[in-house]
SEVEXRO-76083 format. One record per residue: x, z, y of N, C-alpha, C in turn. Coordinates in steps of 0.02 Angstrom, whole numbers, padded with zeros to 5 digits, always signed. Atoms other than C-alpha are relative to their C-alpha. Example, Ala and Ser with C-alpha at 12.3 -4.5 7.8 and 13.67 -1.06 7.14 Angstrom:
+00045+00000-00059+00615+00390-00225+00045+00000+00060/-00042-00003-00059+00684+00357-00053-00039+00037+00055/
//
This chain:
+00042+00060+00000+13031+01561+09798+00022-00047-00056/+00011+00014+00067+13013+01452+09640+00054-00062+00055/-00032+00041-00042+13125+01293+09673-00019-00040+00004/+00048+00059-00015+12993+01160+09637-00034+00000+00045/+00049+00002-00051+12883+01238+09763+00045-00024+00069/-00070-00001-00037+13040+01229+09884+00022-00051+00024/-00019+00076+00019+13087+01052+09836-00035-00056+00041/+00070+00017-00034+12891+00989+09871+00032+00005+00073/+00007-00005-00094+12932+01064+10062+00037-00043+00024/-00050+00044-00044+13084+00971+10086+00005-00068-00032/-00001+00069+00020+13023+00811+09994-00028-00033+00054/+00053+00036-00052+12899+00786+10142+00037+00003+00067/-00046-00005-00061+13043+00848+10259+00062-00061-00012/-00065+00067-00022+13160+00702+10204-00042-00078+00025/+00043+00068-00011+13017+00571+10177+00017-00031-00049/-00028+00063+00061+13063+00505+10018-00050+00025-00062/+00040+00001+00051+12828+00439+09730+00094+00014-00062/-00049+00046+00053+14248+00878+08512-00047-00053-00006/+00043+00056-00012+14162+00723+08525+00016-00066+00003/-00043+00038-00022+14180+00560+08565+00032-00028+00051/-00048-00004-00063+14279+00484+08691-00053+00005+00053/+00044-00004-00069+14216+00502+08886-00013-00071+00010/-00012+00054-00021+14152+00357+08939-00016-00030+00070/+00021+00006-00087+14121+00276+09127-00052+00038+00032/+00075-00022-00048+14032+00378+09252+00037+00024+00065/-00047-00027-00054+14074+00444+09409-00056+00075+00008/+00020-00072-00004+14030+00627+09457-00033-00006+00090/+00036-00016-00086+13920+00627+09641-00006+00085+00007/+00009-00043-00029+13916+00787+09762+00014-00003+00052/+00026-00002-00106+13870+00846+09929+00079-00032+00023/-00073+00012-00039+14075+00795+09964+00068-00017-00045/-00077+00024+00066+14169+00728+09814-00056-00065-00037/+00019+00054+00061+14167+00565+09701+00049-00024-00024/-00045-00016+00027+14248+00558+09578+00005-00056-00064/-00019+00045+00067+14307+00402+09415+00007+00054-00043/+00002-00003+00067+14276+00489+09256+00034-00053-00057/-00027+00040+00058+14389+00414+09108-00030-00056-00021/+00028+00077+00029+14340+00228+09104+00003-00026-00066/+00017+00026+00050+14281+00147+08950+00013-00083-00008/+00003+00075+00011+14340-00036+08884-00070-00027-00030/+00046+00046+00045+14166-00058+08792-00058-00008+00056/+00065+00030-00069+14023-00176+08908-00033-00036-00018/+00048+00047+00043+13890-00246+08853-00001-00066+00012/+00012+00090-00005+13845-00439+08821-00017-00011+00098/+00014+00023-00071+13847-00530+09001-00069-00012+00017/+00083+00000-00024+13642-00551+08973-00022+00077+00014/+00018-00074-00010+13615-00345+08931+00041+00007+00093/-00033-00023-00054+13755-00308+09079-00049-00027+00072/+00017+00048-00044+13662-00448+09203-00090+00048+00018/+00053-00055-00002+13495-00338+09163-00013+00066+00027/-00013-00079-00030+13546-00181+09194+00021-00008+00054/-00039+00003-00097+13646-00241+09366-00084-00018+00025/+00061+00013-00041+13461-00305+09410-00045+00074-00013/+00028-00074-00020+13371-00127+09378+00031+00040+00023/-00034-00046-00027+13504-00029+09448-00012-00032+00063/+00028+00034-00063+13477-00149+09611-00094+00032+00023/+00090-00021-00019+13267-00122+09597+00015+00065+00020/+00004-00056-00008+13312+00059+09603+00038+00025+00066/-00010-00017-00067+13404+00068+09752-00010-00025+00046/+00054+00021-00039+13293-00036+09838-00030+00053+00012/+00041-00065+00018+13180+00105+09799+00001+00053+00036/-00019-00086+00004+13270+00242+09827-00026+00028+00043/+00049-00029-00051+13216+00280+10027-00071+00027-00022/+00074-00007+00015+13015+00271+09976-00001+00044-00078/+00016-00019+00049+13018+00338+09794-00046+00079-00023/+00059-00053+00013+12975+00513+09805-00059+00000+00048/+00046-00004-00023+12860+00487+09928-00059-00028-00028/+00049+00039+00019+12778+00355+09825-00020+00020-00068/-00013-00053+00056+12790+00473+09661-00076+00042+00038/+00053-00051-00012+12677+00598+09766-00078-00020+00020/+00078+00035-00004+12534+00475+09837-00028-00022-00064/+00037+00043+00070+12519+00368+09683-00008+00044-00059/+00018-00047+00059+12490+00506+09561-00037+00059+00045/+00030-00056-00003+12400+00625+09671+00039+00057-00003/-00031-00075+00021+12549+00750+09654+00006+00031-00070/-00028-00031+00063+12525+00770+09480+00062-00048-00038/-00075+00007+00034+12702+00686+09428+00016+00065-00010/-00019-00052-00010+12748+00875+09459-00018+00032-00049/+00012-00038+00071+12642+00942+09318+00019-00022-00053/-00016+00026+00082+12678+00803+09199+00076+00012+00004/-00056-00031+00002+12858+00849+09240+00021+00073-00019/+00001-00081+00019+12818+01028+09208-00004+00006-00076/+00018-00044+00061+12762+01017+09050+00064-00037-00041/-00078+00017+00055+12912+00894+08981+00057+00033+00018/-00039-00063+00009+13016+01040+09036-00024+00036-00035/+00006-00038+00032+12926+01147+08946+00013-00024-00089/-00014+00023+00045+12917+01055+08797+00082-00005-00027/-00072-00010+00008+13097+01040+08808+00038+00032-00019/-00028-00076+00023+13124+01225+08774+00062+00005+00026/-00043-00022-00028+13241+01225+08897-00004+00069+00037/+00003-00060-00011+13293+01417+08926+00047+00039+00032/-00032-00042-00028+13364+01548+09016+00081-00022-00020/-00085+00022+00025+13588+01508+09019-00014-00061-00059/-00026+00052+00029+13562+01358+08945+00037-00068+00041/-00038+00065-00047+13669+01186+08981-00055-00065-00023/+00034+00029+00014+13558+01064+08987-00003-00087+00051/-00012+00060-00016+13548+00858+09025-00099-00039+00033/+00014+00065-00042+13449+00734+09142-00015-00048-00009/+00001+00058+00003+13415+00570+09088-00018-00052+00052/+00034+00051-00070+13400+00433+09216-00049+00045+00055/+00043-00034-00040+13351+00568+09340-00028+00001+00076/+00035-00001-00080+13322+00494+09509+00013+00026+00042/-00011-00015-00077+13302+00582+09650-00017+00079-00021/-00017-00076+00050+13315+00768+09538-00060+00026-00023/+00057-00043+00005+13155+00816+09527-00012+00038-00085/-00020+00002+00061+13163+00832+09337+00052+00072-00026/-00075-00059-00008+13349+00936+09357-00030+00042+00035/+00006-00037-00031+13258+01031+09475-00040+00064-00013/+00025-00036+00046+13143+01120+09367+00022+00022-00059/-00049-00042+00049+13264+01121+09229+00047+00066+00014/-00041-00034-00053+13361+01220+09370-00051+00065-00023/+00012-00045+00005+13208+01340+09350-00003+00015-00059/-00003-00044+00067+13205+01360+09177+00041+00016-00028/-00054-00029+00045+13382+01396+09124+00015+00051+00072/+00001-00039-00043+13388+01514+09296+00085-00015+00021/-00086+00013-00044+13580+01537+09391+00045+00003-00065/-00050+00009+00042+13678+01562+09233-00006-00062-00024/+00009+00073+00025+13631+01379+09172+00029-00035+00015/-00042+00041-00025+13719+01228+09197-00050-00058-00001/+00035+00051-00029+13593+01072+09258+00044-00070+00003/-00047+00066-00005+13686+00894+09224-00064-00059+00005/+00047+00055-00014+13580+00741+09311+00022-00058-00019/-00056+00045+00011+13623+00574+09256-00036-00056+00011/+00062+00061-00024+13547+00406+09339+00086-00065+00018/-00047+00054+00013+13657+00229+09353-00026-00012+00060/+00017+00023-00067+13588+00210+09528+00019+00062+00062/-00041-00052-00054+13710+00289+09668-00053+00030+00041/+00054-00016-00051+13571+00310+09788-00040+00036-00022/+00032-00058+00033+13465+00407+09678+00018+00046+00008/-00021-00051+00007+13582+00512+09644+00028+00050+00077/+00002-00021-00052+13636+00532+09820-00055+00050+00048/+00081-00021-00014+13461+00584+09872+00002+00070-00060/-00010-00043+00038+13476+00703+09739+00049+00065+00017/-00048-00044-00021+13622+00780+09791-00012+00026+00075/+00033-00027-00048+13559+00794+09954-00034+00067-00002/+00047-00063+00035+13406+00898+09888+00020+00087-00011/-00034-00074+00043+13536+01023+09796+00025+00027+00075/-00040-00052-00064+13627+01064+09974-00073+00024+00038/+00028-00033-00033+13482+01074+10069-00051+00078-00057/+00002-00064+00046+13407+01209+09921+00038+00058+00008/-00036-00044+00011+13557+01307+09899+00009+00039+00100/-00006+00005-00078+13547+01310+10105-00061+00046+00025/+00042-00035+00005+13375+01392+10100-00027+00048-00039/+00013-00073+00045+13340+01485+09939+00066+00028-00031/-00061-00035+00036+13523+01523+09902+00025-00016-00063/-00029+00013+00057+13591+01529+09720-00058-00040-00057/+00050+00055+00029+13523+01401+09611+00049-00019-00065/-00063+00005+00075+13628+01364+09434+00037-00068+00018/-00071+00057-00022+13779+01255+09426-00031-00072-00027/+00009+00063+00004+13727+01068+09453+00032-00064+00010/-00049+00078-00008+13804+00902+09425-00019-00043+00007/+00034+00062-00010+13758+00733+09487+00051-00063-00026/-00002+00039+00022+13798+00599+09363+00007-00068+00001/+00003+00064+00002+13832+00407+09384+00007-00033-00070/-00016+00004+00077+13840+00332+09211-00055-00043-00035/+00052+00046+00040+13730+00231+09074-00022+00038-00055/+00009-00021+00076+13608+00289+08952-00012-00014-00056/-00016+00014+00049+13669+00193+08824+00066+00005-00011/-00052-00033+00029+13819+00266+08850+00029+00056+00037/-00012-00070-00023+13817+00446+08886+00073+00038+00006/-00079-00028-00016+13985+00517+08955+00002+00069-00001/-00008-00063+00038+13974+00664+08850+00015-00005-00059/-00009-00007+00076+14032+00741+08695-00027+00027-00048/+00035-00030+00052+13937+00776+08547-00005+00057+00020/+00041-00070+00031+13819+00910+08517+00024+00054+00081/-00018-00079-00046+13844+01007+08707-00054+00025+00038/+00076-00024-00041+13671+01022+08782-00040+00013-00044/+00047-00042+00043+13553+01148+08728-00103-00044-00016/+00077+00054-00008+13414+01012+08785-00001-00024+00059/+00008+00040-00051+13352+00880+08878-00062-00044+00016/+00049+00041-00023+13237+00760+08985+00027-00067+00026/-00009+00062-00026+13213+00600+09033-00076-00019+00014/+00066+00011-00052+13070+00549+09157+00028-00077+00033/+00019+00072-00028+13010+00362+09168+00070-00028-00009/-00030+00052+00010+13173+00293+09113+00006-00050-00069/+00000+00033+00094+13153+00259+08921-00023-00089-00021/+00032+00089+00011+13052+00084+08955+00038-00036+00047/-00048+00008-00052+13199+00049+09077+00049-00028-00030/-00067+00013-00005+13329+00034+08982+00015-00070-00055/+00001+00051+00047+13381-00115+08875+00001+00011-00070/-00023-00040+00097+13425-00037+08688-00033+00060+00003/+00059-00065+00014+13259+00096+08667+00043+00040-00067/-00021-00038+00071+13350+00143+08491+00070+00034+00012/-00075-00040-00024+13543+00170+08571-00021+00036+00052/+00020-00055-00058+13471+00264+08717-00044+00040-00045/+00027-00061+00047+13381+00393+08587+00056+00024-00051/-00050-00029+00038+13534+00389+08472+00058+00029+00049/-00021-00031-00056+13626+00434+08638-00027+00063+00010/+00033-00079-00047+13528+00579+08681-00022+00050-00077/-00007-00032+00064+13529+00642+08497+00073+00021+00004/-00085-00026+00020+13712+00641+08482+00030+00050+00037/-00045-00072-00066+13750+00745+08664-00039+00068-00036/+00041-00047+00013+13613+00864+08584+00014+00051-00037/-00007-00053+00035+13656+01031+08497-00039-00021-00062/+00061+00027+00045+13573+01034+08323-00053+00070-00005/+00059-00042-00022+13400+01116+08334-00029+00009+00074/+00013+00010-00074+13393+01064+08523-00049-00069-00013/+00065+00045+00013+13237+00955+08578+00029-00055+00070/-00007+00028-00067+13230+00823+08705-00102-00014+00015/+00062+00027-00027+13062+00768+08795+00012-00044+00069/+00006+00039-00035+13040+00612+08863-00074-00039+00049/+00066+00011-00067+12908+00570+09007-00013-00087+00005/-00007+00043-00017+12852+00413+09030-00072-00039+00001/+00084+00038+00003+12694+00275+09059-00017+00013-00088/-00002+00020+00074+12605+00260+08890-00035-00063-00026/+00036+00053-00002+12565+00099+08833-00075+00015-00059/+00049-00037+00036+12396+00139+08764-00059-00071+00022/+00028+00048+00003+12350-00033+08714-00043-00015-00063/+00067-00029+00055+12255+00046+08541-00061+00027+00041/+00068-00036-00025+12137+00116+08673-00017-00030+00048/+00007+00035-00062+12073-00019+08772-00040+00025+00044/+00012-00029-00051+11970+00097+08896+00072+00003+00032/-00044-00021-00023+12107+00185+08948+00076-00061+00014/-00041+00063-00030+12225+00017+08967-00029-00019+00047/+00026+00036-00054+12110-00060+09064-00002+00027+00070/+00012-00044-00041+12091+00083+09161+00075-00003+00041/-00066+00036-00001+12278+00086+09167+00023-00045+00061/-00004+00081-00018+12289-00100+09209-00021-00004+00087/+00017-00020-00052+12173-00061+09359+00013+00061+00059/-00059-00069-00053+12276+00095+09442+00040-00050+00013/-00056+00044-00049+12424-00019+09459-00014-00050+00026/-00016+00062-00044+12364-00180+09519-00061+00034+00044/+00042-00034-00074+12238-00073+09644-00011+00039+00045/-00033-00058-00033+12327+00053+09687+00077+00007+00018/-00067-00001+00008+12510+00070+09642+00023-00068+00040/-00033+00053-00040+12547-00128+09696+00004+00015+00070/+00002+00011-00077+12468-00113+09866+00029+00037+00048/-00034-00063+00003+12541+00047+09887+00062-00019+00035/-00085+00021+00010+12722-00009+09846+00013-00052+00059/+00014+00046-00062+12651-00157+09975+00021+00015+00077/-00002-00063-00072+12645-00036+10128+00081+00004+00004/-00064-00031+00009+12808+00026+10082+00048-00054+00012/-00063+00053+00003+12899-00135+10083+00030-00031-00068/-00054+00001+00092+12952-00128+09892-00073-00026-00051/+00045+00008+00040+12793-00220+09819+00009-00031-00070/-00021+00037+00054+12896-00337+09697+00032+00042-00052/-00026-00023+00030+13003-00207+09646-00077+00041-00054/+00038-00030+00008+12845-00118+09593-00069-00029-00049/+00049+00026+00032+12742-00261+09509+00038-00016-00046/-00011-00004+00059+12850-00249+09351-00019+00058-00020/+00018-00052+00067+12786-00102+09276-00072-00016-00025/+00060+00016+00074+12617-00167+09198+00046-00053-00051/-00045+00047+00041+12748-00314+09113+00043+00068-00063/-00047-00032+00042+12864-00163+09044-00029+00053-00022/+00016-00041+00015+12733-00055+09004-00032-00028-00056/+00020+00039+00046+12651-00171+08903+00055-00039-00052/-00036-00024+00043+12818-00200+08818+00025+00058-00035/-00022-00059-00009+12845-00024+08807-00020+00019-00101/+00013-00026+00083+12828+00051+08600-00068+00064+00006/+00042-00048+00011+12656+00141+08574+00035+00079-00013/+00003-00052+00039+12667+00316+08515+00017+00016-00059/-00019+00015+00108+12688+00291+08319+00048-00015+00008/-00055+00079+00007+12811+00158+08361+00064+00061+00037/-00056-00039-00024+12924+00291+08478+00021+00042-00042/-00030-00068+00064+12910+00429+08351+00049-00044-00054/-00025+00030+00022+12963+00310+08228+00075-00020+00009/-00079+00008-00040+13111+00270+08332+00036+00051-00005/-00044-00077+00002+13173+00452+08375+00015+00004-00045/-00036-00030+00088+13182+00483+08175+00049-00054-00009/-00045+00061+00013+13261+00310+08159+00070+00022+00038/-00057-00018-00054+13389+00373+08290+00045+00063-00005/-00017-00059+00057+13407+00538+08180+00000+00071+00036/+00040-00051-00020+13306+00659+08261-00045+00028-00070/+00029-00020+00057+13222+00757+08126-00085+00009+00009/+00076-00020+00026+13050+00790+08199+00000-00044+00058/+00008+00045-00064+12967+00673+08330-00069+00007+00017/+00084+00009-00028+12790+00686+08423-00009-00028+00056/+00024+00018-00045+12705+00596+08538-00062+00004+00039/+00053-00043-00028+12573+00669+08680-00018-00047+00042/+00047+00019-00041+12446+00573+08757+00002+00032+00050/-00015-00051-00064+12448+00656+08953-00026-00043+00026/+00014+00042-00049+12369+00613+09116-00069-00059-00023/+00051+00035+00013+12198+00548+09043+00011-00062-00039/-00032+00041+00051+12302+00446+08921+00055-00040+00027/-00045+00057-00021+12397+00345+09053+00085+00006+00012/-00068-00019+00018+12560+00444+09016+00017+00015-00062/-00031-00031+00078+12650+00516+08862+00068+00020+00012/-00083-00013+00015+12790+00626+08817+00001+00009-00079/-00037+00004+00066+12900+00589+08672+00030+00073-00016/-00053-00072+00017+12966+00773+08600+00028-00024-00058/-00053+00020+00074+13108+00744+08479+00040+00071-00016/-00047-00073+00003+13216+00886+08394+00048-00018-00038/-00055+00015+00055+13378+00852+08321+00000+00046-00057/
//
């Protein structure tokens, strides 16, 4: 049995839409946690003060998220997750990275495309995510058996607690308009990257050159997604994303970035009737 299809069953069964130095993270699993080699460098007390408030929204979250992942998209998060794995060219025994991955879903399909010899590294700055995540992996390995070697991540992705050039490729789903420094979180995920390894990044698209499709946009979240998030309890957490999507860098403007960040090739894909996009970059 495939492990996304697998995943799906027991998403509705928990109830939850040479390098340089190491730097802070802690390592989560079903029964260990673990300090990774702490880092003296922390950002300005406004960046730091930012990031402590989205790492908070997110484990607010965390209970409801995949559940609210699967109503408010209809279930297709799953395909647009499918295809920025594919895009990813993540393959059979490869080691491959996570970005801000949540509650795994992401790792979990990377899981199927590098098969049991692979190595799967998740990496999200919100314990509870990752917890939920790790969850996931026991109950998996509990029902379909062998599943490739996976790691659950605590850490920042602007500062990846890896060393140059060791993942064959990677993803990152819905965190890119998240994080505070769009240009050090791409030169981050360049540097862990092998060279000739791709990454693909998932995320809203601000698709404010195409005012149909904004408006359209505009009207999913405040008539759907808010009221939604309403039900759930988590409506505030939930009425910042038209604000950060609408800061978010068009298409041009991301590619632009990735090369700036010293990626050599960069594209950006309209998805989801325009109201998504993945970034493919290739070192």
């Amino acid at each position: 049995m495939r492990i996304s299809s697998k995943l799906q069953s027991l998403d509705h069964g928990v109830g939850s839409f040479g390098g340089r130095r190491r730097r802070k993270a802690v390592l989560i699993s079903s029964n260990m946690t673990r300090d990774i080699n702490a880092s003296q460098n922390r950002p300005s007390l406004e960046l730091e003060g930012e990031a402590s408030a989205r790492q908070q929204l997110f484990s607010t979250i965390a209970p409801v998220y995949d559940q609210l992942n699967d109503r408010l998209s209809f279930g297709m998060h799953r395909v647009w997750k499918r295809m920025a794995v594919k895009w990813s060219k993540a393959s059979l025994g490869n080691t491959v990275l996570d970005v801000c991955c949540g509650s795994g879903d992401l790792a979990f399909q990377l899981a199927e495309a590098v098969g049991r010899e692979g190595q799967v590294t998740g990496l999200d700055f919100s314990r509870a995510m990752l917890a939920d995540a790790a969850n996931k992996e026991v109950q998996l390995r509990q029902t379909i058996g062998a599943i490739p070697c996976m790691k659950w991540v605590q850490g920042d992705a602007l500062n990846l607690p890896f060393a140059d050039g060791v993942f064959d490729a990677a993803t990152m789903g819905y965190g890119l308009r998240n994080v505070t420094d769009i240009p050090k979180a791409l030169q981050e995920l360049c540097r862990v990257l092998k060279p000739g390894a791709s990454v693909a990044i998932l995320d809203f698209n601000n698709a404010r050159e195409t005012p149909p499709v904004d408006i359209l946009q505009a009207w999913f979240l405040h008539n759907l997604v808010v009221p939604e998030a309403k039900r759930q309890g988590v409506a505030e957490e939930y009425e910042y994303l038209r604000p950060s999507i609408e800061r978010f860098p068009i298409g041009k403007e991301l590619e632009s970035l990735a090369l700036s960040a010293g990626f050599k090739r960069a594209s950006h894909y309209a998805i989801g009737f325009g109201m998504m996009g993945v970034l493919v970059s290739c070192k």
